[in-house]
C-alpha positions as CSV (number, residue, x, y, z in Angstrom):
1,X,-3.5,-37.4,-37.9
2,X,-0.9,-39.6,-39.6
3,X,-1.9,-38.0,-43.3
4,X,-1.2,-34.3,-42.3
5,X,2.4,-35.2,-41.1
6,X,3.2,-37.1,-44.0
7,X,1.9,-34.7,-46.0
8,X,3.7,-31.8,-44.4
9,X,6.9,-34.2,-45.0
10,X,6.8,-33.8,-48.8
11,X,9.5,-32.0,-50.4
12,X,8.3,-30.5,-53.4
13,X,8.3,-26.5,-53.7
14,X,5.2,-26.4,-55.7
15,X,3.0,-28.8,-52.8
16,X,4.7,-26.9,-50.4
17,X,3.3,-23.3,-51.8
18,X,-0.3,-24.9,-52.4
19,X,-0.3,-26.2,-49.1
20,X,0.6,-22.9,-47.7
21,X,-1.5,-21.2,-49.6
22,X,-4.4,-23.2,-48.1
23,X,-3.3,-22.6,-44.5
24,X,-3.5,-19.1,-44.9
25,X,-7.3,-19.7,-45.8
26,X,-7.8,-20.5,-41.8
27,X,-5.5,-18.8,-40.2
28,X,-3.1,-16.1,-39.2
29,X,0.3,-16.8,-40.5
30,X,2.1,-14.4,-41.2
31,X,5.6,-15.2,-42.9
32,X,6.9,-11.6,-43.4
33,X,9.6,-11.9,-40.4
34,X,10.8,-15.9,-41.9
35,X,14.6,-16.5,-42.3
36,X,13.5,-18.0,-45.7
37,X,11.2,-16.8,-48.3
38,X,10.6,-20.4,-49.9
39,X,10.2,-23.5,-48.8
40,X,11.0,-27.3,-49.6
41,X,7.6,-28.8,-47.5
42,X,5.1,-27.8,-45.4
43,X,7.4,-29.1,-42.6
44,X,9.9,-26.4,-43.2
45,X,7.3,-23.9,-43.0
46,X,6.5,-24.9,-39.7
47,X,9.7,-25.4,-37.8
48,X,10.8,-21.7,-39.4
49,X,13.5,-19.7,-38.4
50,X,12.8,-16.0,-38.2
51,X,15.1,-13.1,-39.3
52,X,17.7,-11.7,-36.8
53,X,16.0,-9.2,-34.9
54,X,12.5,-9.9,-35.4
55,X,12.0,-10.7,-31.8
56,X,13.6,-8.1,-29.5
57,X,14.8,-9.6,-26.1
58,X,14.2,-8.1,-22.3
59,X,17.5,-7.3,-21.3
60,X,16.2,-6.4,-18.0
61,X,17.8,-8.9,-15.3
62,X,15.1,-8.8,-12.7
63,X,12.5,-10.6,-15.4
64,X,12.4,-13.8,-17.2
65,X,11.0,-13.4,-20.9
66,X,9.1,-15.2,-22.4
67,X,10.1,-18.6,-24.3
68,X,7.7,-18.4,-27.2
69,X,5.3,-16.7,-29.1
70,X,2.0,-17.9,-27.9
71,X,-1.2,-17.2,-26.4
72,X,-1.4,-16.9,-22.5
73,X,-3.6,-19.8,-21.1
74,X,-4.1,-20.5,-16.9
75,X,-1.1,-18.3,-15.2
76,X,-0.7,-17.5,-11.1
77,X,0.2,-19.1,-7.9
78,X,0.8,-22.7,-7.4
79,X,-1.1,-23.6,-4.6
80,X,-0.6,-26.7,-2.4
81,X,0.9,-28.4,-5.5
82,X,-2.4,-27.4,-7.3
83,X,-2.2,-26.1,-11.2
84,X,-5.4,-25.1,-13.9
85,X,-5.2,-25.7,-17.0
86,X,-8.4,-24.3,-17.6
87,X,-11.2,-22.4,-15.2
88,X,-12.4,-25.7,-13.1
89,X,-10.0,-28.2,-14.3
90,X,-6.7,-28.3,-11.8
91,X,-4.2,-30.9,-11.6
92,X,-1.5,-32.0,-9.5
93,X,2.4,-31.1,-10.0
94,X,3.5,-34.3,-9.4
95,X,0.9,-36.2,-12.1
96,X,2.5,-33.5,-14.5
97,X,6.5,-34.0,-13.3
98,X,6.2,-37.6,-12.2
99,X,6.3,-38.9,-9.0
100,X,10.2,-38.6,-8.7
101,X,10.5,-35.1,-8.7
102,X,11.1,-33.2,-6.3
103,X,8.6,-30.5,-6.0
104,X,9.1,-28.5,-2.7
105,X,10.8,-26.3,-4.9
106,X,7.3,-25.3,-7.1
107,X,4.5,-26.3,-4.1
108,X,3.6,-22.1,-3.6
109,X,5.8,-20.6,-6.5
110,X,3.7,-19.3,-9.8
111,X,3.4,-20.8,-13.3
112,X,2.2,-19.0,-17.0
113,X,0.6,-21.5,-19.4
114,X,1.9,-20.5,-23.4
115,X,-0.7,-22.0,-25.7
116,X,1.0,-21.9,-30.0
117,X,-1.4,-22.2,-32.4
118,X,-0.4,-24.0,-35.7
119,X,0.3,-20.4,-37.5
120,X,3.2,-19.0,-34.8
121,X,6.5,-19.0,-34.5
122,X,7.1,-22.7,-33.4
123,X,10.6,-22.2,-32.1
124,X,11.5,-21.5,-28.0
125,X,14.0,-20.1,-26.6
126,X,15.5,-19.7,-23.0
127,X,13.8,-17.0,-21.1
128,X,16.9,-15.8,-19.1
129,X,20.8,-16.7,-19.0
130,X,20.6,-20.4,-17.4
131,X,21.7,-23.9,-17.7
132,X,19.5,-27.0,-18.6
133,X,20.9,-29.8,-16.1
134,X,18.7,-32.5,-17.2
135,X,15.7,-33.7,-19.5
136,X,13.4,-36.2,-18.6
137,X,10.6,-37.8,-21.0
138,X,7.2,-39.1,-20.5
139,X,5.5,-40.8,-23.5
140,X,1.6,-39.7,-23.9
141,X,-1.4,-38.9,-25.6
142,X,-1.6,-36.4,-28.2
143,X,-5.1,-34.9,-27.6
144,X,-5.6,-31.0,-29.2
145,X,-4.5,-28.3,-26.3
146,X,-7.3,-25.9,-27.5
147,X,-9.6,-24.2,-25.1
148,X,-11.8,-26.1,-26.1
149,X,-10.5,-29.5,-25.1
150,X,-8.5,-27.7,-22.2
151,X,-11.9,-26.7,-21.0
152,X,-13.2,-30.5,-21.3
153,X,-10.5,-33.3,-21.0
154,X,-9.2,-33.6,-17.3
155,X,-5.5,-33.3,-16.5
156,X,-4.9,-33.2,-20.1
157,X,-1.7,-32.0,-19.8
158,X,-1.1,-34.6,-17.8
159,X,-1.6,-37.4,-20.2
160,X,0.1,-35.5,-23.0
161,X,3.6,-36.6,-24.4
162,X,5.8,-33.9,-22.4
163,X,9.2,-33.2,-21.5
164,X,10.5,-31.1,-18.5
165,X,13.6,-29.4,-18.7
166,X,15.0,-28.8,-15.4
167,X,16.7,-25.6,-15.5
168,X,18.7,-23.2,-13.4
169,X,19.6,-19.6,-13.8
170,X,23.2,-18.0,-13.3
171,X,23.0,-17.0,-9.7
172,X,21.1,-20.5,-9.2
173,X,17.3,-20.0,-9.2
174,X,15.9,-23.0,-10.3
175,X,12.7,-23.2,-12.5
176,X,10.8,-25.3,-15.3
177,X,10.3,-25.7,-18.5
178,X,7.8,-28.1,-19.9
179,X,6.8,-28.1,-23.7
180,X,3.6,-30.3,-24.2
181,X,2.9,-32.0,-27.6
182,X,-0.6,-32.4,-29.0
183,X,-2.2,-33.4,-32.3
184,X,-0.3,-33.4,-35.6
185,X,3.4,-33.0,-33.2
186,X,4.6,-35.9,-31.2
187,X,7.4,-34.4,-31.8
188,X,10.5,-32.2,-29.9
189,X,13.5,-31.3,-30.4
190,X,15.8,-30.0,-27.5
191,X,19.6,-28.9,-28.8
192,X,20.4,-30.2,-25.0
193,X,20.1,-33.6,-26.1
194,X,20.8,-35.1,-29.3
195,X,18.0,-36.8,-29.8
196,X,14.5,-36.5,-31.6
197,X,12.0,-37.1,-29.0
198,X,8.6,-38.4,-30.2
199,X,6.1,-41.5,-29.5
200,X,8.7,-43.6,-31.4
201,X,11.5,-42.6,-29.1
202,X,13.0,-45.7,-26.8
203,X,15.8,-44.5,-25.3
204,X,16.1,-43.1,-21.3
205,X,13.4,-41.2,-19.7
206,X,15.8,-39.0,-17.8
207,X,18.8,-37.6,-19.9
208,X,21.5,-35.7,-18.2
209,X,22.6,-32.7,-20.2
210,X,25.0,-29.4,-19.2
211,X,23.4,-26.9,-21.8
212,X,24.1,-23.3,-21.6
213,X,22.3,-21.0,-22.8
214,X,22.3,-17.1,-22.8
215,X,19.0,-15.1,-22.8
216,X,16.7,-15.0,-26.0
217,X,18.8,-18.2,-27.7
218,X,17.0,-20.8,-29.4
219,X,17.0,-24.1,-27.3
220,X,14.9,-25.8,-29.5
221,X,11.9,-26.4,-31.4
222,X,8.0,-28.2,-32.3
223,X,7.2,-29.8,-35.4
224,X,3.7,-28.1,-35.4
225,X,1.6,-25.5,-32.6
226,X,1.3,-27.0,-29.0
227,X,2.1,-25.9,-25.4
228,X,5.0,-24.8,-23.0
229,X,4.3,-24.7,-19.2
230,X,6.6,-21.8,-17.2
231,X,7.2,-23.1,-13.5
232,X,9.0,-20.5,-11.1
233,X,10.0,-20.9,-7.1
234,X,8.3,-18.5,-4.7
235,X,9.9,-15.0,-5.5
236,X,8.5,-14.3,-9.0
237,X,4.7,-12.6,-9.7
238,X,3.4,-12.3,-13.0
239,X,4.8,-9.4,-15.0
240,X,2.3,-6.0,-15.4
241,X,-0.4,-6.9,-18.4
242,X,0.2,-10.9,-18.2
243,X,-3.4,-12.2,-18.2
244,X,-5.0,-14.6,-19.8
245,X,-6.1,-14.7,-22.8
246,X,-2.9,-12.0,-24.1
247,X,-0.9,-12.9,-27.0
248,X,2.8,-12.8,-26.2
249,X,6.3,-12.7,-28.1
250,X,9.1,-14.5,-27.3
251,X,11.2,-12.1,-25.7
252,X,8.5,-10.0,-24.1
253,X,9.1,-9.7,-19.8
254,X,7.0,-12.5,-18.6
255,X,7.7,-13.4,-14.9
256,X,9.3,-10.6,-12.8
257,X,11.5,-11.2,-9.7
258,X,10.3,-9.4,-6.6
């Protein structure tokens, strides 16, 4: 995958619209709502900004929105510290948040996985007005999070490069946020902590952070399409029409407080 990502790197207008161009040929993207109507790389393309508005935010209090645009994967209850990624294929909470976390919190709450292809909106954004309190790192594979491999590799997610944000909202409900990378990204970047995290990173694997954040503002972006697991304490269900399978926008009532 090294050639794609040094490819996308180029700045040169006129590789940059070919390149497009081409990616248009496979897929969905749709660049109507960008900030910018050109672009200097392929790169710039991907880690696009969209025009104020184009995403409409949940005021509603009782729900938390949703943190990207994306395709819903495996969503429900957390049982017994138990999570699918895919029909068949569970894994354990603490293989996914490391052995150090504590997870009492998460053991019988819900979670809502939010697959982006390589075409979407590669920004997130926090789902309700919170704080991020820390971020911690765990260096991994890169394998594809398609159905396909979600459906075939065991505990991928687990053996991904991943970061979880451990975050809390204003009246003190914690919950998680966890952005996996895949193929063509090793590659995050939180505005929580300044620092490009990727498989070249070497600094801490727990950063401590006091980010703020109001609902529907960016906290960050992927360098190409990959995943973002929701994790929510007992007290939240799903919100109507979340299944999977249904595209979602960031902004759009996700999780609903009961």
């Amino acid at each position: 995958c090294a050639l794609p990502i040094w490819w996308s790197q180029i700045r040169n207008p006129w590789i940059a619209k070919a390149s497009i161009a081409v990616w248009r040929l496979f897929t969905d993207l749709d660049l109507s709502e960008a900030r910018q109507k050109e672009f200097a790389s392929l790169h710039a393309c991907f880690t696009r900004e969209l025009v104020p508005g184009a995403r409409p935010v949940d005021p509603d209090v009782s729900v938390l929105t949703s943190p990207c645009d994306a395709i819903i994967g495996a969503c429900g209850e957390i049982r017994h510290g138990q999570v699918f990624q895919a029909k068949g294929f569970p894994y354990l909470l603490e293989d996914l948040l490391g052995k150090d976390e504590d997870l009492g919190s998460w053991r019988n709450g819900s979670f809502v996985t939010l697959r982006l292809t390589s075409s979407m909106y590669h920004r997130f954004h926090a789902p309700y007005d919170c704080t991020v309190d820390r971020v911690r790192y765990f260096c991994g594979d890169t394998w594809n999070v398609n159905s396909i491999a979600l459906a075939r590799v065991k505990e991928l997610f687990c053996k991904n490069e991943r970061a979880v944000l451990q975050m809390q909202t204003t009246e003190g409900t914690p919950f998680l946020i966890v952005p996996v990378a895949a193929v063509l990204v090793a590659s995050m970047r939180f505005h929580a902590v300044d620092v490009l995290l990727n498989l070249r990173y070497r600094g801490p694997n727990t950063m401590a952070c006091d980010a703020h954040y109001v609902k529907g503002q960016e906290m960050g972006w992927f360098e190409h399409g990959s995943t973002i697991l929701v994790f929510v304490p007992p007290g939240f269900a799903l919100a109507d029409g979340i299944e999977s399978g249904k595209r979602i926008r960031m902004g759009e009532s996700l999780l609903q407080r009961l």
